[in-house]
C-alpha positions in Angstrom: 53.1 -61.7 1.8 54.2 -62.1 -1.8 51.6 -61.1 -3.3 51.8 -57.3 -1.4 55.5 -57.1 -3.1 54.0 -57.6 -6.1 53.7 -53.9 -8.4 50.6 -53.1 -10.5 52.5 -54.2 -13.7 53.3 -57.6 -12.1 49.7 -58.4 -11.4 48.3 -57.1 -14.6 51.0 -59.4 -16.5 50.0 -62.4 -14.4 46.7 -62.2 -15.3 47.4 -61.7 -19.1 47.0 -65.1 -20.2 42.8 -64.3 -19.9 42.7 -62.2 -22.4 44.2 -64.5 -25.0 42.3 -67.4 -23.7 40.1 -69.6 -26.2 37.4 -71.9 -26.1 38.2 -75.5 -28.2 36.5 -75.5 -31.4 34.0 -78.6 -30.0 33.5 -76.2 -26.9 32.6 -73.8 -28.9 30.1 -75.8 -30.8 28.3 -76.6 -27.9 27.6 -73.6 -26.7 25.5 -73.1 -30.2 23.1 -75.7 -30.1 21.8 -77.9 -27.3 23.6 -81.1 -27.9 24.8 -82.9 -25.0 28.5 -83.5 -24.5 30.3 -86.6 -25.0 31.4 -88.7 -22.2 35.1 -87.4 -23.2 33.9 -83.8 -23.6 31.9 -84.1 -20.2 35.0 -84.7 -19.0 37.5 -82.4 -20.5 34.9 -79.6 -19.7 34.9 -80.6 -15.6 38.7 -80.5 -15.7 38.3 -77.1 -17.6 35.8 -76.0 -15.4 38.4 -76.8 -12.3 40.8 -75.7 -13.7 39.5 -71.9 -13.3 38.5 -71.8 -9.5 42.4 -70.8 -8.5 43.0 -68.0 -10.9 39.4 -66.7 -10.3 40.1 -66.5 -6.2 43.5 -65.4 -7.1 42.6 -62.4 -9.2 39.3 -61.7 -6.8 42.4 -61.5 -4.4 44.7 -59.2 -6.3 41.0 -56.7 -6.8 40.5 -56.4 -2.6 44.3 -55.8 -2.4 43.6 -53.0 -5.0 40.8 -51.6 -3.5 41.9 -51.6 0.0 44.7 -49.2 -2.0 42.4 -46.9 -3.3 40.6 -46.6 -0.3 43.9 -45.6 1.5 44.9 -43.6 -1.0 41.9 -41.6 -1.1 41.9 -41.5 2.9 45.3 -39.8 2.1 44.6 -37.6 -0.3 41.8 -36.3 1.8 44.1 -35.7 4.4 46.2 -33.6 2.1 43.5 -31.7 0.8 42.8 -30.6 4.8 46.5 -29.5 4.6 46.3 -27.7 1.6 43.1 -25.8 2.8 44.9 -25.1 6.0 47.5 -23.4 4.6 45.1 -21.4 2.5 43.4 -20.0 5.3 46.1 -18.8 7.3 47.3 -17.4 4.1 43.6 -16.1 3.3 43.4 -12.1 2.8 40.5 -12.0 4.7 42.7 -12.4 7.4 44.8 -9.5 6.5 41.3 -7.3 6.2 41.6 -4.2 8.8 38.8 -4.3 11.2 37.4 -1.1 10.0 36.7 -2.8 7.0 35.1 -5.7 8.0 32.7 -3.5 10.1 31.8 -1.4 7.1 31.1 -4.9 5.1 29.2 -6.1 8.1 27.4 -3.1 8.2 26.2 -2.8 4.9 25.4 -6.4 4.7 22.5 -6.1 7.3 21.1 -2.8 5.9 18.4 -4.8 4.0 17.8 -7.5 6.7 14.5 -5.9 8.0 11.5 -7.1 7.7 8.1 -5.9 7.7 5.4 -9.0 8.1 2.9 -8.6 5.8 0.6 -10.8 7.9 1.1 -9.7 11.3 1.0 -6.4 10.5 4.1 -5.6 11.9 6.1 -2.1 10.6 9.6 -3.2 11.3 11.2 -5.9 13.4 15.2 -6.6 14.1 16.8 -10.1 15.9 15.0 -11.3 18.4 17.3 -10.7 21.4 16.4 -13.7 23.2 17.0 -15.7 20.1 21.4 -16.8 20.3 20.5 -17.9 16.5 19.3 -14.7 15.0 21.3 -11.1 14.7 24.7 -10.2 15.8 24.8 -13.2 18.1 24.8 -15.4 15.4 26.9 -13.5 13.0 29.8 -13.0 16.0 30.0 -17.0 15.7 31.5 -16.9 12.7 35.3 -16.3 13.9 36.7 -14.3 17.1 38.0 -11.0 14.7 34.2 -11.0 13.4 32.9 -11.5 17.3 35.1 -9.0 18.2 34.2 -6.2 15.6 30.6 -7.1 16.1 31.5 -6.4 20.1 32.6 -3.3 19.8 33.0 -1.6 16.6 28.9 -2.3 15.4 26.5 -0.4 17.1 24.0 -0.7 14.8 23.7 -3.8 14.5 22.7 -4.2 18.1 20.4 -1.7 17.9 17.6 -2.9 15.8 15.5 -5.4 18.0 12.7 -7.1 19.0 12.0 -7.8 22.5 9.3 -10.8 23.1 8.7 -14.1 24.1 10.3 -15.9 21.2 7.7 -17.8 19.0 8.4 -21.4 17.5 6.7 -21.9 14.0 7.6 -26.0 14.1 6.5 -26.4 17.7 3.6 -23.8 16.8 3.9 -22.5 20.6 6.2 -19.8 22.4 9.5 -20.8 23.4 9.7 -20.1 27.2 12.1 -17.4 28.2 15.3 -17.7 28.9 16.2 -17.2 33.1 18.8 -14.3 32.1 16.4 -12.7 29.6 16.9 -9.5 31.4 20.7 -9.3 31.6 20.8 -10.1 27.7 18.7 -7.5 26.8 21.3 -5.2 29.1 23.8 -6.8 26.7 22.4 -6.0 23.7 21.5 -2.4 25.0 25.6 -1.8 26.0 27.0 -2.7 23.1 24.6 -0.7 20.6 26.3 2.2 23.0 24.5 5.1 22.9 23.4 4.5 19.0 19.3 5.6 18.1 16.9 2.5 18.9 14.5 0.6 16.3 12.7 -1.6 18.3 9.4 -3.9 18.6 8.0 -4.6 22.0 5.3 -7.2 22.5 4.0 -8.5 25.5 0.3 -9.1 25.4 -0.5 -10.6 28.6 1.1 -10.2 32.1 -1.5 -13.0 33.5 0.5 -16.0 34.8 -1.1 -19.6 34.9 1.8 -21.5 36.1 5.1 -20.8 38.2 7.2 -20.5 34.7 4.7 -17.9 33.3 4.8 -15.7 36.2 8.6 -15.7 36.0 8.1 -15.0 32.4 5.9 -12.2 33.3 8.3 -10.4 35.5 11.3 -10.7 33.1 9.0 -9.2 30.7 8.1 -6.5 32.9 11.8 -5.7 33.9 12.7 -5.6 29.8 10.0 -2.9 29.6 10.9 -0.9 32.6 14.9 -0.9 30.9 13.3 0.1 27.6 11.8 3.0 29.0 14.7 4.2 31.2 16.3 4.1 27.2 13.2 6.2 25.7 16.0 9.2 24.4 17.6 7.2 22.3 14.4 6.0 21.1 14.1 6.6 17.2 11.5 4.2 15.4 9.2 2.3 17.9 6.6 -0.6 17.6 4.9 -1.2 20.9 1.7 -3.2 22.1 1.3 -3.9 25.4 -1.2 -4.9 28.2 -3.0 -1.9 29.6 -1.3 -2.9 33.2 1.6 -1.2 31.4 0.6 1.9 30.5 1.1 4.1 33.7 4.9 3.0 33.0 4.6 5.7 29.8 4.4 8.5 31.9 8.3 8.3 32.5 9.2 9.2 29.5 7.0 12.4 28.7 9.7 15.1 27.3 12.1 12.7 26.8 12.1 11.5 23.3 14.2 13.9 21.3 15.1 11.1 18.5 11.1 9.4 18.4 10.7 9.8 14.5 8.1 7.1 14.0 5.7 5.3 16.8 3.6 2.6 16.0 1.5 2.0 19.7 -1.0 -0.3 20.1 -2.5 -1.6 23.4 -4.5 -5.3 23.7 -7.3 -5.7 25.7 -9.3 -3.1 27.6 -6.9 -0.2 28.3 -8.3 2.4 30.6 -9.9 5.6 29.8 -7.3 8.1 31.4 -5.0 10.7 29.0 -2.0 9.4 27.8 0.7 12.0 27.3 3.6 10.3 26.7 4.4 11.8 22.9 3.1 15.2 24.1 6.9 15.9 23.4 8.5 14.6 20.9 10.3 17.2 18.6 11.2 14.7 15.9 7.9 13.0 15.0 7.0 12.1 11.8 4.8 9.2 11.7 2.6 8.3 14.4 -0.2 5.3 14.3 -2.4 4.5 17.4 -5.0 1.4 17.5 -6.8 -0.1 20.5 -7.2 2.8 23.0 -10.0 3.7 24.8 -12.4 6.0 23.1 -12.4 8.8 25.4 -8.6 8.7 25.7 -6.8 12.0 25.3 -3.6 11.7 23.6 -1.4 14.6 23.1 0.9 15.2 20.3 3.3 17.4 18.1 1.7 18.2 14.4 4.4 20.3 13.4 6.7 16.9 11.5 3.5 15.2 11.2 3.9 12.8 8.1 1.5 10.2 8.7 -1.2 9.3 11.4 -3.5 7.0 12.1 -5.8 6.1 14.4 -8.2 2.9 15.1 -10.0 2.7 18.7 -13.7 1.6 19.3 -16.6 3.9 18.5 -16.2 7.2 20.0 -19.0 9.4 18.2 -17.7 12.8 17.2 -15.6 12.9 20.6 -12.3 13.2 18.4 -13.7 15.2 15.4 -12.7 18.6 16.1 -9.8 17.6 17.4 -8.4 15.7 14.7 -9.5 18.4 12.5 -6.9 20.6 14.5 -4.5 17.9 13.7 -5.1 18.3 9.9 -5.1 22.2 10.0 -1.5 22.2 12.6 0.4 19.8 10.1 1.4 21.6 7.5 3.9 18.5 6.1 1.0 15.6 6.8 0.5 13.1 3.7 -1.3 10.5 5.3 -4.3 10.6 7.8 -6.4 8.0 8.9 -9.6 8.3 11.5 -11.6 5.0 12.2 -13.5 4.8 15.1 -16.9 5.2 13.3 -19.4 2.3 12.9 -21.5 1.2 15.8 -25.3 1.1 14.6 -26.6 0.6 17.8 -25.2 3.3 19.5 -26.3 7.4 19.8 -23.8 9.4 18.9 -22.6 10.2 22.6 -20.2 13.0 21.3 -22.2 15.0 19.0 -20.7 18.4 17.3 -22.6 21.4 18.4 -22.3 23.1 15.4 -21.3 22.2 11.9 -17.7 22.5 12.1 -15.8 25.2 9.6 -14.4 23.8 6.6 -10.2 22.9 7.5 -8.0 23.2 4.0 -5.0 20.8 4.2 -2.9 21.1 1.1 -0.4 18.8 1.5 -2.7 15.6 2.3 -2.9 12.8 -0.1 -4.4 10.1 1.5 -7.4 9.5 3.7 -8.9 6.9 5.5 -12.2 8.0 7.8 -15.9 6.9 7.9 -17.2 9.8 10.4 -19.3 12.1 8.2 -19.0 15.5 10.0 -15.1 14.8 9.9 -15.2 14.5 6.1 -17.5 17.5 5.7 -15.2 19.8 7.2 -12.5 18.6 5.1 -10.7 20.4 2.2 -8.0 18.3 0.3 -7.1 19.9 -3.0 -4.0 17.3 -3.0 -5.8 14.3 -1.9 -5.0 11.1 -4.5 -6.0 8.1 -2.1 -9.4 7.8 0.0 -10.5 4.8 2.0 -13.9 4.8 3.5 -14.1 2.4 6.3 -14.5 1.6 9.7 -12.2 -0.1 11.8 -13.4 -3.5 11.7 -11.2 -6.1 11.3 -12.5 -10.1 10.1 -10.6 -11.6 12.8 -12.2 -9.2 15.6 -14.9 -12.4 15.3 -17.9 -9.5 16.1 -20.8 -8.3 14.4 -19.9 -6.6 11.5 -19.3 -2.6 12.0 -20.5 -0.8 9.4 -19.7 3.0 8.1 -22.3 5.0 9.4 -25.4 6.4 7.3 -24.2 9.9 5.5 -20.8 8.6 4.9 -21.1 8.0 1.2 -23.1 11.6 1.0 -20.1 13.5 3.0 -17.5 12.0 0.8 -18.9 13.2 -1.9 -19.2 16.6 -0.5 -15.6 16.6 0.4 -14.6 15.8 -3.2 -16.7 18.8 -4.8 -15.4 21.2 -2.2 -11.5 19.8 -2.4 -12.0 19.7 -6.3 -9.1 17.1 -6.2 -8.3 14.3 -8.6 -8.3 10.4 -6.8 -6.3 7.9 -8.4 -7.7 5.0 -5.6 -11.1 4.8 -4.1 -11.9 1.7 -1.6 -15.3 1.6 0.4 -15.9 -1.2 2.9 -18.9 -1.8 4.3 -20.4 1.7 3.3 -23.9 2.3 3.3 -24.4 2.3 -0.6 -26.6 5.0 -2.1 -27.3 7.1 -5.1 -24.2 8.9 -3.9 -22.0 6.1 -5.5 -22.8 6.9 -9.2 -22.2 10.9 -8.1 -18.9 10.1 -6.6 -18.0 8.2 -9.5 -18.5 10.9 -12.1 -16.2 13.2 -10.1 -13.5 10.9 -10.7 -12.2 10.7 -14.4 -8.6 9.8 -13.7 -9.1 6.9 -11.4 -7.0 4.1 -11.7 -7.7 1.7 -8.8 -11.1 1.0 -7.0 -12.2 -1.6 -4.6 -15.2 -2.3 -3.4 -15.2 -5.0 -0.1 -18.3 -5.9 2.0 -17.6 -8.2 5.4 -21.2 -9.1 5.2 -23.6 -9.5 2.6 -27.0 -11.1 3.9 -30.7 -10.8 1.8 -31.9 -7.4 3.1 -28.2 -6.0 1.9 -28.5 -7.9 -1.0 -31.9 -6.2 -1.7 -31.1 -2.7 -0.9 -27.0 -2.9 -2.7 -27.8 -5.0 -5.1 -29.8 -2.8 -7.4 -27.0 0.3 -7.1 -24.0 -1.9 -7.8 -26.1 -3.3 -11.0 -26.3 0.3 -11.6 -22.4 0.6 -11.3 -21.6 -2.3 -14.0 -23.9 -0.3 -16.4 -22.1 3.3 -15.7 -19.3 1.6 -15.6 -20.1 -0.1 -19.1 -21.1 3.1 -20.8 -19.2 4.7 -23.6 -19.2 7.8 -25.8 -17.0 9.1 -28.5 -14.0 11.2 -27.5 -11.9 12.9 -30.1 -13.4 10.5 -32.9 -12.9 7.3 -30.5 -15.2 5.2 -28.2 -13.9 6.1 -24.6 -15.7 4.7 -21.6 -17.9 7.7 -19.6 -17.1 6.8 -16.4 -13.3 6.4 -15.0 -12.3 5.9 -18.5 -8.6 5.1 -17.0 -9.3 2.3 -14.5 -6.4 -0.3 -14.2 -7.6 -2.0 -11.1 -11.0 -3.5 -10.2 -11.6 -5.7 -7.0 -14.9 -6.8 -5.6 -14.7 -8.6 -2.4 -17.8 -9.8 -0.3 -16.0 -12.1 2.4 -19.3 -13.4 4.4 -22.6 -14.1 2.0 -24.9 -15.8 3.9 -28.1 -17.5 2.2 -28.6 -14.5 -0.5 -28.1 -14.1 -3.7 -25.6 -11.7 -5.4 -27.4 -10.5 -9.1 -24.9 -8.0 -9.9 -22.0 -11.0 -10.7 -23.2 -11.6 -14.5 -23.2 -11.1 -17.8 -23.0 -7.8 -18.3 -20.5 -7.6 -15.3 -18.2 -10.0 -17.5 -18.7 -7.8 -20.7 -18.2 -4.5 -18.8 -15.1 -6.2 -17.8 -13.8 -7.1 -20.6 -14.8 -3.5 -23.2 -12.4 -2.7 -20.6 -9.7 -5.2 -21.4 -9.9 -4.8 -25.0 -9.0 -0.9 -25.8 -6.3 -0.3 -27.5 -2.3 -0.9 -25.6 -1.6 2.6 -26.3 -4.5 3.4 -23.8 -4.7 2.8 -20.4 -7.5 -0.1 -19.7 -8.0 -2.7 -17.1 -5.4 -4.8 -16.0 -6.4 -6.6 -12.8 -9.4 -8.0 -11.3 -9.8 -9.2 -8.4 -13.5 -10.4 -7.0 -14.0 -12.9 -4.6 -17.5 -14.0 -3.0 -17.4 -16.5 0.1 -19.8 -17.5 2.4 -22.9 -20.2 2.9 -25.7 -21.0 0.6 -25.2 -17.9 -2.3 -25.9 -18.0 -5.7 -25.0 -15.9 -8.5 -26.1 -14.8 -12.0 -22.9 -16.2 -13.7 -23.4 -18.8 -16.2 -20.9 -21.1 -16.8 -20.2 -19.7 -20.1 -19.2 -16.3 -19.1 -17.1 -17.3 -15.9 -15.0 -18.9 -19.1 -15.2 -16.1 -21.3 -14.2 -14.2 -17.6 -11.1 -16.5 -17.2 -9.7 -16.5 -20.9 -9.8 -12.7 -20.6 -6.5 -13.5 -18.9 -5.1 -14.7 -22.2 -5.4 -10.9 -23.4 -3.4 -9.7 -20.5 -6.3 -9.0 -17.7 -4.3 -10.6 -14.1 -7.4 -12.1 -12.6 -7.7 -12.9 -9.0 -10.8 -15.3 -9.3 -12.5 -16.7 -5.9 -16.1 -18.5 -5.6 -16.3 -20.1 -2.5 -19.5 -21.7 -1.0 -18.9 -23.4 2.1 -22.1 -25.6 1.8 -20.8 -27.3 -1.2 -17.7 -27.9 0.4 -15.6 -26.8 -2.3 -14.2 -23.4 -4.4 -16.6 -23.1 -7.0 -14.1 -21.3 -8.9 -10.4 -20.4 -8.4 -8.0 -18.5 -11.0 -5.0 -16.6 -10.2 
């Protein structure tokens, strides 16, 4: 109990006497050599050596005392610091914000949180509404002034949704439905008021394999019938759905006065009956369909039209004429894409009668189509972007479709007769011919071209082969231009990407040494002149070889030291291992 009366001075003076302490001389001496001590010294050191157990427990004694202070100081300390930041917060300005103001920052602060995935494709998403984490649920449990501003006074920020079965990337599975999903959805849709809806709607399957599913199924198809009783306040709209859904569309024929952009897609085999639910739709700008049936009739306003696409299985020329109309009604469309071409094995079921008459469109720029009496009959004096393809897709895990014979031949005649100037030129899985070289020379400014083949197997590699050797060389060709060596063909291309995604057991002899110093004359020109400033070529498969020696896929991959961005894949699954990989 003394001790604890003692003050900090007191205990630092009673332990003084250790720092003047002092070793004997002989003490001292022993600790220099290894003599042994004397009898007397033996015992003089014990004594010593006694003599220092008290004060050592003593002073250990006076340190825990000390410590156990600190420690309850700090514990105190602490405690006033919670104080002090009490205080601060109910003196905080925030708190003296008006609620108009925090809406506004609210507001503005989820302008930007959209996303668009890059890998599922989607076009825009908002909060999940079945998620409490994500949106305006989570932001309204911050404070009750924020949850109460978010209520009422932030319409918007309800309004931006996406309604499906919430997905879990850790547990790599869905995350079953909630048993009120229904009645939050009716939450979320009162207090975005009557404010224009943004929404994504997936529900894939109805099927139900278990009692939880089929409950699942229903909410599902309850959230879809309220979305639908909503469809005027509809403004930008991502849907895919099951085909059992589709009759539900017919409600809201001539009632979507705000639909600006619709992105519809519908999974599995959807039925072949008309669908003319946007047959009326004042406002719409952009409007992109994909998985319909093929002789599916879908009505729509051209007069906005901004952007349209279109991607359903092969259909022969059932849709040409009328899709030509489209072009010819739109007088503000940019973008237009038609890709339902492909199928080898099939007649063409819908043939044209007659060679349809040309259609001008002067305000299209970019073009994505396969279907050669569709591009015939094209004019496009604007057009800057063309991609010739099909509608395959890698993960539709099917035999390769292909563009259809006479597509390479009708592009080109659309170029002469548009007499327009491409900047980008991408052709997948076209049927190369002498055409290629033409189509090329009709292009001087070019700046981006890509060339991508979901199948290359020996008799493609026989027949392509010898024509894309025959593009390195054009492309490696030069002449003088105003007293300077310019390259002939596309003398201003920036981006260069070869992709052949499934090579099986053939041999790909364009990929050598001239490809490597075509690629790099076009590296080297001068900075003040445009040149090439990305490749990208990839070849994957089984069992391929190529005509690249080891010393020019170096000389290829120091060309990035001169400023060439090189995307740089050689993958052959039968050796287990990328062959090459620089990016």
């Amino acid at each position: 109990m003394q001790r604890s009366r003692l003050t900090l001075d007191e205990i630092l003076a009673k332990h003084d006497w250790i720092s003047a302490f002092a070793h004997p001389p002989d003490v001292t001496s022993l600790l220099h050599d290894n003599v042994a001590p004397s009898p007397l010294q033996t015992t003089q050191l014990k004594a010593s050596l006694e003599g220092l157990e008290t004060p050592l427990v003593d002073i250990l004694n006076d340190l825990d005392l000390l410590r156990n202070a600190v420690v309850s100081l700090e514990a105190r300390s602490l405690r006033l610091q919670s104080l002090k930041n009490d205080y601060e917060t109910a003196l905080s300005p925030i708190r003296r914000i008006p609620s108009e103001i925090t809406m506004e920052i609210l507001r503005r602060s989820w302008k930007d949180n959209e996303y668009r995935g890059i890998f599922s494709g989607r076009r825009l998403a908002g909060f999940n509404v079945f998620t409490i984490r994500e949106g305006p649920w989570h932001l309204g449990q911050v404070c009750s002034s924020w949850r109460n501003v978010i209520k009422t006074l932030c319409p918007e920020l309800w309004a931006s949704m996406t309604i499906e079965i919430p997905f879990s990337p850790n547990l790599n599975a869905e995350v079953p439905l909630k048993a009120d999903a229904v009645e939050i959805l009716r939450v979320v849709l009162e207090r975005s008021c009557n404010h224009p809806l943004d929404f994504n709607f997936t529900c894939y399957d109805p099927v139900s394999h278990s009692e939880v599913e089929e409950g699942e199924s229903q909410s599902m198809k309850q959230c879809f019938d309220i979305m639908i009783a909503q469809s005027r306040r509809w403004r930008v709209v991502e849907m895919t759905i099951h085909p059992s859904y589709l009759p539900g569309l017919s409600l809201i024929r001539g009632k979507l006065d705000l639909l600006r952009d619709m992105y519809f897609g519908c999974c599995r085999d959807p039925p072949s009956g008309d669908v003319r639910a946007f047959e009326i739709a004042p406002k719409l700008e952009n409007l992109h369909l994909k998985g319909m049936h093929r002789e599916a009739s879908i009505p729509f306003p051209a007069s906005n039209l901004v952007s349209f696409s279109d991607a359903r299985p092969f259909a022969g020329d059932q849709l040409t004429l009328t899709y030509l109309d489209v072009v010819k009604s739109a007088p503000k469309l940019l973008s237009f894409s038609y890709n339902d071409h492909g199928v080898q094995s099939l007649l063409n079921i819908h043939p044209v009668p007659d060679p349809p008459s040309p259609v001008m469109a002067s305000s299209v720029e970019v073009l994505s189509a396969s279907s050669p009496s569709f591009l015939r009959s094209l004019v496009l004096p604007s057009l800057k972007k063309v991609t010739l393809k099909t509608m395959y897709d890698l993960d539709m895990e099917e035999p390769v479709i292909k563009c259809p014979a006479g597509a390479l031949g009708a592009l080109h005649q659309m170029l002469l007769q548009s007499q327009c100037s491409l900047t980008r030129l991408c052709l997948v899985d076209a049927d190369l011919d002498d055409n290629l070289a033409n189509i090329i020379r009709l292009m001087p400014r070019l700046q981006e071209f890509a060339i991508e083949f979901y199948e290359w197997v020996p008799d493609i590699a026989d027949n392509y082969g010898p024509i894309m050797q025959s593009l390195v060389t054009h492309l490696s060709e030069v002449s003088v231009v105003d007293g300077s060596l310019q390259h002939s063909m596309v003398p201003f291309l920036q981006k260069f990407s070869v992709h052949l995604h499934t090579i099986r057991y053939a041999h790909v002899s364009f990929i050598n040494s001239a490809f490597v110093d075509m690629v790099a004359s076009r590296v080297r020109r001068p900075h003040d002149i445009p040149h090439l400033t990305e490749l990208s070529l990839w070849m994957m498969g089984r069992g391929w070889s190529y005509a690249l020696s080891t010393e020019s896929e170096e000389t290829l991959k120091r060309l990035e030291d001169e400023g060439l961005r090189l995307s740089f894949c050689l993958d052959d699954g039968d050796t287990d291992e990328v062959v090459s990989d620089s990016d």
